[in-house]
N, C-alpha and C positions, 0 to 999 in steps of 0.2 A: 535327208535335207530338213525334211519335219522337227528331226529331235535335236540336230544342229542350230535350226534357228531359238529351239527351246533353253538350249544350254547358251545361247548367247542370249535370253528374256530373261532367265537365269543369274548369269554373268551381270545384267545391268541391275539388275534390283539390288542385287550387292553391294555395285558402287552406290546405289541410291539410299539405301540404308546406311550405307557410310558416310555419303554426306550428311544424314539426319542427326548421326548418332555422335560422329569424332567429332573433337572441335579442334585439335591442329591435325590437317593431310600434309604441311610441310614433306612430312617423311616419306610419303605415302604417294606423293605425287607422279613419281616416274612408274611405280606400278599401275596406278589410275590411267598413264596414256596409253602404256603398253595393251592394258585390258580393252581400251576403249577404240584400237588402233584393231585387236581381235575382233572385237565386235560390229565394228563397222565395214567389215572386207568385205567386199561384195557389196550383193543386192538389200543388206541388210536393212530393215524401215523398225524404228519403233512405233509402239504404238501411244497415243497421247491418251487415251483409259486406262493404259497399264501403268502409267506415270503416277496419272491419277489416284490410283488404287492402291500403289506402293506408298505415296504422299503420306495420303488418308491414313493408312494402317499404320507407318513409322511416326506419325506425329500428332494422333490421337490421343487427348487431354495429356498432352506430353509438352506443356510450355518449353518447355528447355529444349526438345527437340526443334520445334517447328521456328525456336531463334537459333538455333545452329545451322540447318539446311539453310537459312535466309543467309546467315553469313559464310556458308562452304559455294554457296550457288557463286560467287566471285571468286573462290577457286576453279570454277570447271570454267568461268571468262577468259581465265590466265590460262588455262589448258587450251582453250580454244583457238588462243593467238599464239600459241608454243607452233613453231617451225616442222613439228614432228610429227602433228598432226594436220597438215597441210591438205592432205588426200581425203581427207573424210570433215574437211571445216565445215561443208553446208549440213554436214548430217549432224556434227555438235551443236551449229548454230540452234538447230531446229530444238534438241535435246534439251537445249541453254534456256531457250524459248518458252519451249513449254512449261519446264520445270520454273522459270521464274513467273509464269503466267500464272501457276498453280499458288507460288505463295503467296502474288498479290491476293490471289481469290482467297485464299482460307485469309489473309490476314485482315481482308473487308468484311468478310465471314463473322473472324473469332471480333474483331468492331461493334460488328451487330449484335451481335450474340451478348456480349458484357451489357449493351444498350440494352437489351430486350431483358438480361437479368435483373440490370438493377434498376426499371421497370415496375416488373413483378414483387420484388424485393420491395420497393416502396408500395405496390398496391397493396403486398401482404400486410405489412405492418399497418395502414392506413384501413384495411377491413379487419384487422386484430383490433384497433382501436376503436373501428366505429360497432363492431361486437362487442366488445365490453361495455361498452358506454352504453348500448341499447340492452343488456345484458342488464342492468346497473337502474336505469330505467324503470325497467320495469321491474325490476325487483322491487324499486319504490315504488312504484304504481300501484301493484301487490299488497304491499305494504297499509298501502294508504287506501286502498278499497277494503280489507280488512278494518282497518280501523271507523275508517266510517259507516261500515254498517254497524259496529260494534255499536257507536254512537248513537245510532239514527235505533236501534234498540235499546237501549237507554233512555234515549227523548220517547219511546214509546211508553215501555215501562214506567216512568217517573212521573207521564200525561193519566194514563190508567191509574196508577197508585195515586195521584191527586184525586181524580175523578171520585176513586172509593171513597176517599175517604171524605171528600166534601160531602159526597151523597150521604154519609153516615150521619154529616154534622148536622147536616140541612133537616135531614128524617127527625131531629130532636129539637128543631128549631124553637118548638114549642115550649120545652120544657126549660128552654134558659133565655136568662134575662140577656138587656142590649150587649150590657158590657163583656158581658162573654162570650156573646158570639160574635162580636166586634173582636178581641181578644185570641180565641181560636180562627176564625177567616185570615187576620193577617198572618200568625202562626204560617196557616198554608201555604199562604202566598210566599210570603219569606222563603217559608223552605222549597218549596218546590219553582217558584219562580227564578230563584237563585242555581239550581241544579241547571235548569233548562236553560238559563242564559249562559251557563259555562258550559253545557254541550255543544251546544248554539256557535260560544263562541271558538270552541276550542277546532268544532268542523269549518268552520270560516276561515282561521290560521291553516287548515292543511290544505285546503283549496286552493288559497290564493298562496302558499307559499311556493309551489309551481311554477306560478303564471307571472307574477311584479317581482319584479325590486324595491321595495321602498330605502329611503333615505334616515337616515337617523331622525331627521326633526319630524316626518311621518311619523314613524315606529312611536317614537317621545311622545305622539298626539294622540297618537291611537292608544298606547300602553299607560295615559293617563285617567285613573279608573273615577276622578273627579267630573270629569267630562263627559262621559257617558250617561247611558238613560236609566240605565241598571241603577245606577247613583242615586239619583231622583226617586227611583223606584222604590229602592231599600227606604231611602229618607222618610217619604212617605206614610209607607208601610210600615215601618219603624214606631214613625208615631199614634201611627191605629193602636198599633199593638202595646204601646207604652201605655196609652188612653184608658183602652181595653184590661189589662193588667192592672191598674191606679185604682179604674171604676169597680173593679170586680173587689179588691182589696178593699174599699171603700164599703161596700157593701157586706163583705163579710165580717170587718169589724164591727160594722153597725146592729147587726145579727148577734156580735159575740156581746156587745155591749149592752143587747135588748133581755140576752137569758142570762144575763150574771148578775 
């Protein structure tokens, strides 16, 4: 009795893989009742986990299957209302039942499942982008910490190398007259003032180019070197130094004019 009801568990997985797999039973149909008319003689019960089980396994990432069973399952409708199967109709119905219960569930299933891919599908690409972008970041950021210490050694260096070398000038202050040391101070100033304003500014441009946007007629204000204090400063200095240069010449021809 055991291996009897086996060969008919047997028997229906058959037709159930048939419906997953053909897609016309036209031909096939009088052997489908006859099979089904075997298998339901007696006390025979199917089981709705074995239904299940066969489903799952024939139409497993098998698009094409799992729309064929959906359209063979109104074949076993039409079997069900066939005159021939009349003795066994509440056992088909049940069979009709399940089996159609099954596809709606995998097909609210494979629903979710597309939802939940493409999902993920956008989170990836969306943490792809926001990786690279912070990726990118900080590789500027890198970047730009590098360069401003390079800087901020520089403004150190170029404060030091001033330092000496005023102290050098200053230690002989005695030994030279106004216009020379008028002459050499603005030298210093000139040149070392002018380094340290372009370090100065060149670390201010990486700072803020981070943080604002400016607008053209900004930029135009800012990038007008007439405007600025550095301007005033050179001018200034310029003139010490032209002074200092005249006087010094002044005096040396006076010199060259006393021994000749």
């Amino acid at each position: 009795m055991e291996t009897k009801e086996e060969d008919k568990d047997k028997k229906l997985e058959e037709i159930i893989v048939l419906l997953c797999e053909e897609g016309d039973l036209s031909s096939q149909k009088d052997q489908i009742i006859k099979d089904l008319k075997e298998i339901y003689k007696g006390e025979y019960k199917h089981k709705y986990s074995k239904i299940t089980t066969i489903i799952l396994n024939s139409t497993r990432d098998k698009e094409q299957a799992f729309m064929m069973l959906t359209q063979n399952i109104k074949t076993l409708k039409e079997i069900q209302d066939n005159k021939e199967v009349e003795s066994i109709k509440p056992k088909l119905e049940k069979l009709y039942d399940h089996m159609n219960l099954e596809c709606i569930r995998l097909q609210d299933f494979d629903e979710k499942m597309s939802r939940v891919k493409n999902v993920s599908i956008k989170l990836e690409d969306e943490l792809n982008k926001n990786y690279k972008k912070l990726s990118e970041e900080l590789n500027k950021q890198q970047t730009q910490y590098i360069t401003i210490l390079g800087i901020f050694a520089s403004i150190v260096l170029t404060f030091v190398g001033g330092l000496a070398f005023s102290t050098s000038v200053l230690s002989n202050i005695d030994k030279a007259n106004a216009y020379r040391l008028v002459f050499v101070m603005a030298f210093i100033a000139l040149f070392f003032g002018n380094i340290l304003y372009l370090l100065f500014s060149f670390l201010s441009k990486i700072s803020l180019s981070s943080k604002i946007s400016l607008s053209k007629e900004e930029r135009d204000k800012q990038e007008n070197f007439f405007k600025k204090p550095i301007f005033w400063f050179n001018l200034m200095v310029t003139i010490l130094f032209v002074i200092g240069f005249f006087g010094e010449l002044h005096i040396i021809q006076r010199l060259v004019s006393k021994y000749l």
